[in-house]
mmCIF file as gemmi writes it, N, C-alpha and C atoms, coordinates in Angstrom:
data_model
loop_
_atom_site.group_PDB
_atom_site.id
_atom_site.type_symbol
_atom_site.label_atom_id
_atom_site.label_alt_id
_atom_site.label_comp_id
_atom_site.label_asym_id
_atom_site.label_entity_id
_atom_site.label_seq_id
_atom_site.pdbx_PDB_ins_code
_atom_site.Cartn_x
_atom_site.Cartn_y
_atom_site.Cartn_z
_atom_site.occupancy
_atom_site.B_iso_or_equiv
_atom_site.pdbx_formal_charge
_atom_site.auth_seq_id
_atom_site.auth_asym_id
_atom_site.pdbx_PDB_model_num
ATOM 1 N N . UNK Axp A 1 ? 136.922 135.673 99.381 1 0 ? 1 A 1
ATOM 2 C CA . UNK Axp A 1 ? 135.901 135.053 100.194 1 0 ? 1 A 1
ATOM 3 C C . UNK Axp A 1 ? 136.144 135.275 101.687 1 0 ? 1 A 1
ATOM 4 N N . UNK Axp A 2 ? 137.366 135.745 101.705 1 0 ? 2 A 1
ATOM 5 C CA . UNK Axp A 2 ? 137.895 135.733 103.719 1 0 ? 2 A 1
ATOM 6 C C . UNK Axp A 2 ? 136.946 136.614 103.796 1 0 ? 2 A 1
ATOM 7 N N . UNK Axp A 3 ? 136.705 137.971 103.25 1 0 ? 3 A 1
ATOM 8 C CA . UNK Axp A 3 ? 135.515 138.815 104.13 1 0 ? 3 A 1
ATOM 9 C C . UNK Axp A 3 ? 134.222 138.504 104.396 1 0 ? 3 A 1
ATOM 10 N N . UNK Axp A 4 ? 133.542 137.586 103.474 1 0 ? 4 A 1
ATOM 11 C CA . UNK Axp A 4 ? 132.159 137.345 103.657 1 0 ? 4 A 1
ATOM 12 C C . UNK Axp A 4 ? 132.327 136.561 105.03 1 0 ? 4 A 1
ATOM 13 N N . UNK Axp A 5 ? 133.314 135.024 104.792 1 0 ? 5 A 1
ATOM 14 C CA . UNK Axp A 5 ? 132.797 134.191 106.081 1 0 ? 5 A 1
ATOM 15 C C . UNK Axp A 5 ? 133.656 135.265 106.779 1 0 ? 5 A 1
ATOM 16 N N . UNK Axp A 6 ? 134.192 135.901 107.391 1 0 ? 6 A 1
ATOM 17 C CA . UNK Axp A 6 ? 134.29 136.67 108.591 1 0 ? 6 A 1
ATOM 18 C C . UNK Axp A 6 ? 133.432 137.225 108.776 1 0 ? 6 A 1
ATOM 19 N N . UNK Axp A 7 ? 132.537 137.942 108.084 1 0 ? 7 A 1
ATOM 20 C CA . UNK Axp A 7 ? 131.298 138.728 108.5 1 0 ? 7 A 1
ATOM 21 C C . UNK Axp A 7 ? 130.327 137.805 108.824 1 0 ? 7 A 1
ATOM 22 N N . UNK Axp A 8 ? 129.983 136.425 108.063 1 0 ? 8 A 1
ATOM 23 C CA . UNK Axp A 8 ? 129.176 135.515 108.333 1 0 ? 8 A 1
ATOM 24 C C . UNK Axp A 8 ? 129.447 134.885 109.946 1 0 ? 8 A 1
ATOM 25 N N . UNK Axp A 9 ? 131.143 134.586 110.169 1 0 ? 9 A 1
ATOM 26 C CA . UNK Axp A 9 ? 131.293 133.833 111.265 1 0 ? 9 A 1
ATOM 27 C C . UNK Axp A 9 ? 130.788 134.782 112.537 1 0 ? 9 A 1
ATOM 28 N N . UNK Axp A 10 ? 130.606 136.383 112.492 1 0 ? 10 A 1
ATOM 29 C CA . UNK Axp A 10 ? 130.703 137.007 113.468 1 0 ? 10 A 1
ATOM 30 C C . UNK Axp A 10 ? 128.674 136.838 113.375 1 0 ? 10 A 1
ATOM 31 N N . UNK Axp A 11 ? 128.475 136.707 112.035 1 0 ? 11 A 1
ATOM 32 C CA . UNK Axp A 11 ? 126.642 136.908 112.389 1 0 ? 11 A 1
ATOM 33 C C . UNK Axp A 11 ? 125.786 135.661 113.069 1 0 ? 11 A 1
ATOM 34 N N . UNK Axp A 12 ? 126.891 134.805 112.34 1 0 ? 12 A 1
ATOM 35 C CA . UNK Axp A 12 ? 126.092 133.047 113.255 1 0 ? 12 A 1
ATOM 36 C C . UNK Axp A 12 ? 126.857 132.413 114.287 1 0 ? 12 A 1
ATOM 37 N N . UNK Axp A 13 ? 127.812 133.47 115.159 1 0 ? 13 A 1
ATOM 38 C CA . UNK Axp A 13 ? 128.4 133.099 116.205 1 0 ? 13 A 1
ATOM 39 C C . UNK Axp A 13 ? 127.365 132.523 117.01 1 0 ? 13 A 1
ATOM 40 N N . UNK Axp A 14 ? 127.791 131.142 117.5 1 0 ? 14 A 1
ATOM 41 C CA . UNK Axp A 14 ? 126.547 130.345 117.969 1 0 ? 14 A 1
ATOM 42 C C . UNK Axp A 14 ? 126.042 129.713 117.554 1 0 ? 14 A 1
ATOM 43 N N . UNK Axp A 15 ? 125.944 129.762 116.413 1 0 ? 15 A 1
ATOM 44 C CA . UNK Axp A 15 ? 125.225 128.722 115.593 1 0 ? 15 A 1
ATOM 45 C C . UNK Axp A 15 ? 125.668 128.018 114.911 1 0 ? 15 A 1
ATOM 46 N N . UNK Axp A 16 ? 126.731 128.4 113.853 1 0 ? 16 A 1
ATOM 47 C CA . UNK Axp A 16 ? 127.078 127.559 113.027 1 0 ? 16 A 1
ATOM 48 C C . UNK Axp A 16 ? 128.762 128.235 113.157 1 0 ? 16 A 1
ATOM 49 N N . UNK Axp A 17 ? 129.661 127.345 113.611 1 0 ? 17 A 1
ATOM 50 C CA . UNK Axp A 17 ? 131.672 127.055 112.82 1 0 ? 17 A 1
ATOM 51 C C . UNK Axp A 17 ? 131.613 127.005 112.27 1 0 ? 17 A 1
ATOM 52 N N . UNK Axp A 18 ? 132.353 127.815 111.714 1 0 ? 18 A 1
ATOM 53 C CA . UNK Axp A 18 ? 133.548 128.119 110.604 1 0 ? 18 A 1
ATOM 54 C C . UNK Axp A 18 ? 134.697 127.869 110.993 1 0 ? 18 A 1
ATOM 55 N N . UNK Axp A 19 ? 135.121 127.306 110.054 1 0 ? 19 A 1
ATOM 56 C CA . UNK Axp A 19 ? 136.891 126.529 110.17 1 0 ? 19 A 1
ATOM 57 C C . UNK Axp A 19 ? 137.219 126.599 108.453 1 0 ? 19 A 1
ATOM 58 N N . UNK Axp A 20 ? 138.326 127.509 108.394 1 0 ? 20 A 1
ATOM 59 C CA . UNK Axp A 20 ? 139.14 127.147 107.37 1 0 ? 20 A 1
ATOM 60 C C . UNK Axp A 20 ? 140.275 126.688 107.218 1 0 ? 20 A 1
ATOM 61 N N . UNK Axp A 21 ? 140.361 125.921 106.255 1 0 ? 21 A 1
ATOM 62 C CA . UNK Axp A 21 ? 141.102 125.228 105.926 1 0 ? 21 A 1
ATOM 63 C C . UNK Axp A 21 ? 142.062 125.17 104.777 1 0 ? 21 A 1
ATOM 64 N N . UNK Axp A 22 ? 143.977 125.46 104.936 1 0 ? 22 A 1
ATOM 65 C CA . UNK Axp A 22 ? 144.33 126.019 103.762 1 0 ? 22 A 1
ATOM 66 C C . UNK Axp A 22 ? 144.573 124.077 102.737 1 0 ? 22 A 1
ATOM 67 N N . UNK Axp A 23 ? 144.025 123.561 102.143 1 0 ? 23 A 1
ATOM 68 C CA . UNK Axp A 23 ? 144.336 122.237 101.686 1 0 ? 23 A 1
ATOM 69 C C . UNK Axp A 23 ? 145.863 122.23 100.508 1 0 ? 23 A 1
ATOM 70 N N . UNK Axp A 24 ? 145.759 123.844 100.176 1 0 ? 24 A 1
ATOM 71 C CA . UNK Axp A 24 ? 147.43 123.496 99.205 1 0 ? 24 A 1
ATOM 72 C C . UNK Axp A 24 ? 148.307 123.547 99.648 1 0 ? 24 A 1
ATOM 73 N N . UNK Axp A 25 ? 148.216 124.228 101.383 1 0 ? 25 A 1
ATOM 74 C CA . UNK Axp A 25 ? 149.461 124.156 101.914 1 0 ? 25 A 1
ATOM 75 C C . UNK Axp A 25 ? 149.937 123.543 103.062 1 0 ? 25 A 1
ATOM 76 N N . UNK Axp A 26 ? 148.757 122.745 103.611 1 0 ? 26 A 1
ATOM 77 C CA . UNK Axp A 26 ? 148.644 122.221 105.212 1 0 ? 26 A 1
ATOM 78 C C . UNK Axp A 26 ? 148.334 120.441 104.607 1 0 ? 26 A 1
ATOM 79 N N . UNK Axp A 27 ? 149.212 120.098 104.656 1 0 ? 27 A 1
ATOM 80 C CA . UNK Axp A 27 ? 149.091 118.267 104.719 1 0 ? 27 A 1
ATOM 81 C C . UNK Axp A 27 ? 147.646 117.56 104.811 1 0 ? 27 A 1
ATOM 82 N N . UNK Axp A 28 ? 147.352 118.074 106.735 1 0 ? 28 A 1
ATOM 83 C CA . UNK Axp A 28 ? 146.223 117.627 107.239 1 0 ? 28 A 1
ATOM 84 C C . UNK Axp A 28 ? 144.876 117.949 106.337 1 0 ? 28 A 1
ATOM 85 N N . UNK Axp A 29 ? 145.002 118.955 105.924 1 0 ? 29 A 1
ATOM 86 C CA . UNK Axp A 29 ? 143.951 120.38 105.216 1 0 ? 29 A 1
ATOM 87 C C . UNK Axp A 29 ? 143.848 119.57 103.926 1 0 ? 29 A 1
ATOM 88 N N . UNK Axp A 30 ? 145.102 118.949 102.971 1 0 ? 30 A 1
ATOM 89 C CA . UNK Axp A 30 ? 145.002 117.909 102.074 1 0 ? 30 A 1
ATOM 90 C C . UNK Axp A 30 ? 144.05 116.908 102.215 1 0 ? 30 A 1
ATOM 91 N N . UNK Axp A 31 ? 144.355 116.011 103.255 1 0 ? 31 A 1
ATOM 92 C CA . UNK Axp A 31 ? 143.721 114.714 103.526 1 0 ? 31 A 1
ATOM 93 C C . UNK Axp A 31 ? 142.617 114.835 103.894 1 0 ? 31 A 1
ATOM 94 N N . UNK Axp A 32 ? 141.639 115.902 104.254 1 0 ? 32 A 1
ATOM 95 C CA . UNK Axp A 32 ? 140.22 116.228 104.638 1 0 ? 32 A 1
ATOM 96 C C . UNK Axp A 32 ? 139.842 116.735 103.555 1 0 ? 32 A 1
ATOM 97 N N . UNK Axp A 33 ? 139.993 117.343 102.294 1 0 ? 33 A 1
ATOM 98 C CA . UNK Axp A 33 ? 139.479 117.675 101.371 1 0 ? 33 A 1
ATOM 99 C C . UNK Axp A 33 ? 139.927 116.783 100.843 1 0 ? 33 A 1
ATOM 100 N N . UNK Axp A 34 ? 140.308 115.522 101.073 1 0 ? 34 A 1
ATOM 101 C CA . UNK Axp A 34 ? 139.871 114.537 100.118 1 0 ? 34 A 1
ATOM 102 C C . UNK Axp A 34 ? 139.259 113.516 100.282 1 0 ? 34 A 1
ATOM 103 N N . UNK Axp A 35 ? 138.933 113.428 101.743 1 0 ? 35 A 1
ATOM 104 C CA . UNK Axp A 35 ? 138.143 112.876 102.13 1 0 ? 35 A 1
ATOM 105 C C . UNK Axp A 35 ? 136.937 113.279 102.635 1 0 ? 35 A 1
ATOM 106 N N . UNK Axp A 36 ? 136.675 114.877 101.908 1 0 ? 36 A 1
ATOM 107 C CA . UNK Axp A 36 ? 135.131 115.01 101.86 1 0 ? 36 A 1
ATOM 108 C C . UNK Axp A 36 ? 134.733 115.395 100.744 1 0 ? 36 A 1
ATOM 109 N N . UNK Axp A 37 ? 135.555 115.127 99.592 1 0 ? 37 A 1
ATOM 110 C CA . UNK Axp A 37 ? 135.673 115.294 97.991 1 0 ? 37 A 1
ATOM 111 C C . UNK Axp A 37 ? 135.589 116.493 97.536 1 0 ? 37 A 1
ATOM 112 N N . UNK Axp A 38 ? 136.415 117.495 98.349 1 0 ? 38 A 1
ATOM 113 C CA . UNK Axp A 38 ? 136.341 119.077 97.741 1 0 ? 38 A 1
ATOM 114 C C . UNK Axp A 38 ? 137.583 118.415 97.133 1 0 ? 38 A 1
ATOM 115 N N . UNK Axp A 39 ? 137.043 119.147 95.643 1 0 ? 39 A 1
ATOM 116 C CA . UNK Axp A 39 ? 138.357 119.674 94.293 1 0 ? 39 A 1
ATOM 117 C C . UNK Axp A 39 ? 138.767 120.89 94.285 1 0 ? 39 A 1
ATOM 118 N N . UNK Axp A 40 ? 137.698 121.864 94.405 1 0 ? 40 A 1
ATOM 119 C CA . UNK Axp A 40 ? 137.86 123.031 94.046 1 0 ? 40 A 1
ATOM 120 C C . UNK Axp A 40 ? 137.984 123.79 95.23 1 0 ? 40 A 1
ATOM 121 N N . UNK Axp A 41 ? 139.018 124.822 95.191 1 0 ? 41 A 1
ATOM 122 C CA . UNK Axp A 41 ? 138.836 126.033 96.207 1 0 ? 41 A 1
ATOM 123 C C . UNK Axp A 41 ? 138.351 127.16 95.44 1 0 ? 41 A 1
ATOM 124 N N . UNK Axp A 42 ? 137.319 128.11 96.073 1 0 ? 42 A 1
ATOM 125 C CA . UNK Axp A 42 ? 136.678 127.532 97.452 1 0 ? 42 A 1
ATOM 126 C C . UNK Axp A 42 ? 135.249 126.197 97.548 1 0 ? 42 A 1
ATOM 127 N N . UNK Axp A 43 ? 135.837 125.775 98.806 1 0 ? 43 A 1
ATOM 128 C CA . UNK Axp A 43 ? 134.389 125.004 98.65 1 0 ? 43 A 1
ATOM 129 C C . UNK Axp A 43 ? 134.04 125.225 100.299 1 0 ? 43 A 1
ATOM 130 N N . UNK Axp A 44 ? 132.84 124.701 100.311 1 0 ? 44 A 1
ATOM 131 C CA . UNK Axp A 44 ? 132.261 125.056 102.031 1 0 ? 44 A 1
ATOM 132 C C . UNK Axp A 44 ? 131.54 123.739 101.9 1 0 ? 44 A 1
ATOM 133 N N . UNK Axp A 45 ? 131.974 122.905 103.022 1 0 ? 45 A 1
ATOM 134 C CA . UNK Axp A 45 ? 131.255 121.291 103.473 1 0 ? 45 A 1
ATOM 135 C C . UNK Axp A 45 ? 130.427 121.866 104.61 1 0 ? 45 A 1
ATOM 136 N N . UNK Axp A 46 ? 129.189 121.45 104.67 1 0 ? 46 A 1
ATOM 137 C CA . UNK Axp A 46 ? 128.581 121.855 105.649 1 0 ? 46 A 1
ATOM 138 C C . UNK Axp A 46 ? 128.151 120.156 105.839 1 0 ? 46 A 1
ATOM 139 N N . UNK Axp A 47 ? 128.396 120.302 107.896 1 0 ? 47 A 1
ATOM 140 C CA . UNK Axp A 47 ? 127.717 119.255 108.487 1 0 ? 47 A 1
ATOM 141 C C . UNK Axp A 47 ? 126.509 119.469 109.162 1 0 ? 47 A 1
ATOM 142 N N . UNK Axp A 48 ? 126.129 118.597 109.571 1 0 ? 48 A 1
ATOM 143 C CA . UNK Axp A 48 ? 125.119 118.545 110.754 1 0 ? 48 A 1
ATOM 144 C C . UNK Axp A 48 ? 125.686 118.327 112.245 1 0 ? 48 A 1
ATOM 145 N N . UNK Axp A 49 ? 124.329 118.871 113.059 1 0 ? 49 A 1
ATOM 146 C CA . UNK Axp A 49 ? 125.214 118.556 114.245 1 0 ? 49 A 1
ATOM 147 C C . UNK Axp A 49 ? 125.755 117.408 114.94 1 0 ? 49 A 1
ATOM 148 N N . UNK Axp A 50 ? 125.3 116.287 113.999 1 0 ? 50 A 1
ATOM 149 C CA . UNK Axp A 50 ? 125.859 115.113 114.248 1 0 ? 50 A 1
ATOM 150 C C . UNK Axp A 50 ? 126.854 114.643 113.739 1 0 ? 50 A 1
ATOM 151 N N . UNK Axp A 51 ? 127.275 115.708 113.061 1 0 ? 51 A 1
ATOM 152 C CA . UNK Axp A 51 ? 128.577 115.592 112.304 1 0 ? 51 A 1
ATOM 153 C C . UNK Axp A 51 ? 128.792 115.101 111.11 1 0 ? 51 A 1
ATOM 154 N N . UNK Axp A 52 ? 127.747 114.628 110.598 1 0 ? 52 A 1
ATOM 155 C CA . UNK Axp A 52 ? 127.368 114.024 109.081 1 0 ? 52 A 1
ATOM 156 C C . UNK Axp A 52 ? 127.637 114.923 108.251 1 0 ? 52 A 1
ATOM 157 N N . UNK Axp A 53 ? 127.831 114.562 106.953 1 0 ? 53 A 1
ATOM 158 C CA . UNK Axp A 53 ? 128.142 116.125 106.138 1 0 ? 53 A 1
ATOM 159 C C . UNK Axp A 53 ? 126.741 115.846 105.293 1 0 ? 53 A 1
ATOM 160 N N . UNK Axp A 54 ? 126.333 117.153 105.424 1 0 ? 54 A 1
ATOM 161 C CA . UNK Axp A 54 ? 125.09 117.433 104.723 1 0 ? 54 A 1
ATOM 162 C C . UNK Axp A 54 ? 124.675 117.756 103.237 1 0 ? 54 A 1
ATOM 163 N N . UNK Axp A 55 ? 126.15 118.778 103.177 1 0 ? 55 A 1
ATOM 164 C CA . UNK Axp A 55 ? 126.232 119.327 101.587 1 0 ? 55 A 1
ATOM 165 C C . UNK Axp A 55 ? 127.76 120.116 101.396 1 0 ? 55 A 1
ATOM 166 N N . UNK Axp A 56 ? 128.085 119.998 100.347 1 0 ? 56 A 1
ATOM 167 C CA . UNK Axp A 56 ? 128.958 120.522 99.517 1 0 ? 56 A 1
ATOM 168 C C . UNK Axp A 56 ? 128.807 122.124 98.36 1 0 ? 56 A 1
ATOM 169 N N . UNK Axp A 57 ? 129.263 122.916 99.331 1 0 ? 57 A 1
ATOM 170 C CA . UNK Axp A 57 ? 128.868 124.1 97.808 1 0 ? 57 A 1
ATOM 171 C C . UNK Axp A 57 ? 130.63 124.324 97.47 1 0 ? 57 A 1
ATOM 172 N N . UNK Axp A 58 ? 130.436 124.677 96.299 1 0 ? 58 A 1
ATOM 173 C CA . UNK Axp A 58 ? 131.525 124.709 95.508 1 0 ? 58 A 1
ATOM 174 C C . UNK Axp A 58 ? 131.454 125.969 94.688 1 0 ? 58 A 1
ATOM 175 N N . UNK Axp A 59 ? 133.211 126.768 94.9 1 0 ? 59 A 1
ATOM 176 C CA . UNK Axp A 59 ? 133.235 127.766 94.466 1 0 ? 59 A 1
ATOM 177 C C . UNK Axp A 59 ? 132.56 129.309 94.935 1 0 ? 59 A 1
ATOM 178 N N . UNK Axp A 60 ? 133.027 129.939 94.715 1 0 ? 60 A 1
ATOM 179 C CA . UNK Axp A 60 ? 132.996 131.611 95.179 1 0 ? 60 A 1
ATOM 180 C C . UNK Axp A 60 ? 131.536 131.717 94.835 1 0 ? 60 A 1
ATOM 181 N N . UNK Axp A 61 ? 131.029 132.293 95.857 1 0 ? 61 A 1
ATOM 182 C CA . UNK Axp A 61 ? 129.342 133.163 95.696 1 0 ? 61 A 1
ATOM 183 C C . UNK Axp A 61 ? 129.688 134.199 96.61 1 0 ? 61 A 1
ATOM 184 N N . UNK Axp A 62 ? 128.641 134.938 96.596 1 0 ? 62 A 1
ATOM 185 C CA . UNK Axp A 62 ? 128.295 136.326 97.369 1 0 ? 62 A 1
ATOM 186 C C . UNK Axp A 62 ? 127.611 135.71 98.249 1 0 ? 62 A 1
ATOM 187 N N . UNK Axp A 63 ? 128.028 136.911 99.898 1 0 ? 63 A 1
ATOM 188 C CA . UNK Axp A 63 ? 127.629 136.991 100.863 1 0 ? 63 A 1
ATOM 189 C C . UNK Axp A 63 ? 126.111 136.294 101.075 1 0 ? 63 A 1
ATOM 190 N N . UNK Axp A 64 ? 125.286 136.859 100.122 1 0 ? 64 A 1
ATOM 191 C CA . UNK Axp A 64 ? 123.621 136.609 99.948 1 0 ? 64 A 1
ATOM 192 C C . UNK Axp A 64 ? 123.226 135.173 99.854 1 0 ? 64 A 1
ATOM 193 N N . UNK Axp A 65 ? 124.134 134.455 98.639 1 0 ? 65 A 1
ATOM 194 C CA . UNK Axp A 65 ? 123.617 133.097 98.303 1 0 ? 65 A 1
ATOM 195 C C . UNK Axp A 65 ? 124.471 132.308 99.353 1 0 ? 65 A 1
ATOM 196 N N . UNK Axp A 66 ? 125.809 132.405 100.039 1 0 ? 66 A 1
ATOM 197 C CA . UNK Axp A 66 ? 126.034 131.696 101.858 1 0 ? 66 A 1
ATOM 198 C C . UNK Axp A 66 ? 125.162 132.067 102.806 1 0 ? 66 A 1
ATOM 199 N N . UNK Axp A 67 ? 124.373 133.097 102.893 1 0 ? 67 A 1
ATOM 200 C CA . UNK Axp A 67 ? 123.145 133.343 103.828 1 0 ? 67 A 1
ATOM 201 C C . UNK Axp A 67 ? 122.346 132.707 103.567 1 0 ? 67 A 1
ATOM 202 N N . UNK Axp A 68 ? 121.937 132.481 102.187 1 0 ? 68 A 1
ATOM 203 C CA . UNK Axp A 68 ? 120.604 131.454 101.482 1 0 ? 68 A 1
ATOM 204 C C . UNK Axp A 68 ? 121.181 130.14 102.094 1 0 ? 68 A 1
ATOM 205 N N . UNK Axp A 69 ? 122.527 129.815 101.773 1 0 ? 69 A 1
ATOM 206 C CA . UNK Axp A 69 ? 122.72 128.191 101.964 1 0 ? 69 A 1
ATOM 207 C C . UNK Axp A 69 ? 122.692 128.084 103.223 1 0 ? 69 A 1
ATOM 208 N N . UNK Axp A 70 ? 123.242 128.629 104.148 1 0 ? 70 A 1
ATOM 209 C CA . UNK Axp A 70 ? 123.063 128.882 105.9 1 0 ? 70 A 1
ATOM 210 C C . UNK Axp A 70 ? 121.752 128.657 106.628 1 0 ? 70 A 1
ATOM 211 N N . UNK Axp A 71 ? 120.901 129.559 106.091 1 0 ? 71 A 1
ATOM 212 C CA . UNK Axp A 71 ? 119.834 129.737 106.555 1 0 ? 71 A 1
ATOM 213 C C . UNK Axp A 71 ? 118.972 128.275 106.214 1 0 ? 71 A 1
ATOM 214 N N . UNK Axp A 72 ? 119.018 127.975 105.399 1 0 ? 72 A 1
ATOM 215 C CA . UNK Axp A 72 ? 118.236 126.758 104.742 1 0 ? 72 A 1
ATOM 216 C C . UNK Axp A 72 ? 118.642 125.497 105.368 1 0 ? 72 A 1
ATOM 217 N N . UNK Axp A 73 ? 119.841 125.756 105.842 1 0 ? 73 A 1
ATOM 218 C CA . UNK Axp A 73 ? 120.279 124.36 106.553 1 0 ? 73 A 1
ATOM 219 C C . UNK Axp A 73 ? 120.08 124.085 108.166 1 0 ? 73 A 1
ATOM 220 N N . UNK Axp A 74 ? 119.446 125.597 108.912 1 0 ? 74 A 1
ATOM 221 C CA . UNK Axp A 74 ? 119.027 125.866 109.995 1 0 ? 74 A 1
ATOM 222 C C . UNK Axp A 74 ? 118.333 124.584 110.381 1 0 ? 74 A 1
């Protein structure tokens, strides 16, 4: 998945952060995926710009269906 969001982070520079997060090996990275109820890696929490979390996708997709979820959350 590192190549898609790198290609993604460089296409919505500006628009939408990206921050990853390793949760099996970083403490902090623990305690935020569990307090935004990711189980599974990968998962992608998307907020709003108010910082609310909007949605949860879970698990590996292609480049196409993170553009679908991206775009839709515009």
């Amino acid at each position: 998945m590192a190549p898609v969001v790198d290609r993604l982070a460089a296409e919505y520079q500006g628009t939408v952060e990206f921050r990853i997060i390793n949760v099996e090996t970083d403490a902090e990275g623990a305690r935020l995926a569990s307090s935004f109820g990711v189980q599974y890696v990968p998962s992608f929490v998307l907020f709003g710009s108010d910082g609310a979390r909007q949605d949860l996708l879970i698990g590996e997709m292609s480049e196409e269906q993170l553009r679908i979820a991206l775009d839709a959350f515009k």
